[in-house]
C-alpha angles and dihedrals in degrees: 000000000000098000123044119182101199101206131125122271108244097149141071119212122222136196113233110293089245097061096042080052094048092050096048082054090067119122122242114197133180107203094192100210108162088214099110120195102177116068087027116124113264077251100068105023098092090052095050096044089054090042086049088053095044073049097062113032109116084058093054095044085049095055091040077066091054131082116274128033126273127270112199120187130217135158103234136034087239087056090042082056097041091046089043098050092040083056098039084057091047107036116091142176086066092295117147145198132213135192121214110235143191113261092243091061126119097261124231133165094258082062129086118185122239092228078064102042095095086076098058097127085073107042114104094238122098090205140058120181108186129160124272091242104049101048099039098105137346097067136108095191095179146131142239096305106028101261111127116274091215124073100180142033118205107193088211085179130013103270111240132186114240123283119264094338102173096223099053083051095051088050093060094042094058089041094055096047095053087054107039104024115108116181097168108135094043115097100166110091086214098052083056097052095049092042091048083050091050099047088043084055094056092046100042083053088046096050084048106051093040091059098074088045123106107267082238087053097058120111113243096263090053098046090047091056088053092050099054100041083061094048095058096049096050079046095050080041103056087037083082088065088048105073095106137177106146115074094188091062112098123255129270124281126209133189125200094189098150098098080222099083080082146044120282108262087236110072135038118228105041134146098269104193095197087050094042088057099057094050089048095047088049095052088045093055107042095047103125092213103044105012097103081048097055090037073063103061107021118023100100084058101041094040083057088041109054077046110054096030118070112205104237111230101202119083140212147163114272104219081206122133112213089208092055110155113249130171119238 
């Protein structure tokens, strides 16, 4: 930054009381279908995207009928342009789907470039399908006017950050040492370092080892830290619908359609992401030291969520692996 104004932070700032109110009016919606992408074998994910997206049709031609484009979410660029040619073959009436690619892809007219995204609002297509990682943030996807071009958001698959990718790792692990490393006792600079090297090995060992582990398998801290790091991409997600300038538009509308958002209806005690969130958002959000702080960021969405989304009560054992391939 070139200016830095070194004062204390006693101030939280909001955005306008309207648009906090017409956020908190979005509509989450669990469609419940039992097809689950995530977690499938690279086998069998194709089919049961495609079979996800034949499930849900009627919602998606009803929402085509509504104000604002279609937001569909996938986790690669090869299941964006699998999800985009199965609904180009489906859709009627004219109306067209297109998949976000690198700028490196082969170009056709169902493709639109990221570089391009950006002017969405006036692309032909109804439809954009992009990849939960590269549309998370960075992008003012609006029209004429800055309102959001896009009215609704469809989660065709369960968004999941990349596998073992070394930065995200680093991240926790600092994280986690800043939080949970105590080094009181120990004077000697050089007995700190070596105990802080010590603690950031076993952890290291621990992320490592967990991350082949079953979702439903994970130790609380773990889990937590999965959790959280899905909530903030769905939240980075959905912050593309919330550019919003015209109060008269509707409210934003989200779909959670991959089954595995929730447990597998075979076993009782599984790793349920829907469920997991609401506990998350509540605990967020009644923490005497940080919770204005968190009413701040997050109550519109959490107000809409605890709404729209009903905890399921029965458990059951989630057959998901967190480290899933997946190709970016």
């Amino acid at each position: 930054m070139q200016y830095h104004v070194n004062v204390p932070v006693k101030y939280l700032l909001e955005a306008e009381e309207w648009k906090r109110r017409k956020i908190a009016e979005s509509k989450m919606i669990d469609l419940g279908t039992a097809i689950r992408v995530s977690g499938s074998g690279s086998e069998e994910r194709e089919e049961n995207l495609t079979e996800v997206i034949k499930k849900i049709m009627g919602t998606i031609e009803a929402e085509l009928r509504s104000e604002g484009k279609l937001l569909m979410i996938v986790n690669s660029y090869s299941e964006a342009q699998t999800a985009a040619n199965y609904l180009n073959r489906l859709l009627s009436n004219g109306k067209t789907v297109a998949c976000m690619c690198r700028e490196a892809d082969e170009f056709d007219e169902n493709m639109i470039l990221r570089s391009e995204i950006a002017d969405f609002s006036d692309h032909s297509a109804d439809i954009m399908v992009a990849p939960a990682q590269a549309i998370e943030r960075g992008y003012n996807i609006v029209d004429k006017d800055g309102h959001s071009a896009f009215g609704s958001v469809f989660f065709l698959v369960r968004p999941m950050e990349v596998p073992d990718e070394i930065s995200s790792k680093c991240t926790k692990l600092n994280g986690y040492l800043e939080r949970h490393c105590v080094l009181s006792g120990k004077k000697n600079a050089f007995d700190r370092a070596a105990k802080l090297r010590s603690e950031a090995t076993r952890q290291w060992s621990l992320m490592e080892r967990q991350g082949k582990m079953q979702l439903s398998s994970l130790d609380p801290v773990m889990k937590l830290d999965v959790t959280a790091s899905l909530f903030v991409l769905i939240l980075q997600i959905f912050g593309r619908l919330c550019r919003i300038t015209d109060e008269s538009k509707p409210a934003p509308r989200v779909y959670f359609a991959d089954g595995a958002f929730r447990r597998s209806e075979k076993n009782t005690a599984g790793y349920d992401l829907l469920n997991e969130l609401i506990d998350y958002l509540d605990s967020m959000i009644d923490n005497k030291k940080t919770g204005k702080i968190a009413e701040t960021l997050y109550q519109p969405f959490y107000e809409a969520f605890k709404k729209g989304v009903e905890k399921n009560e029965f458990a059951d054992i989630s057959d998901d692996i967190y480290s899933e391939e997946e190709e970016f």
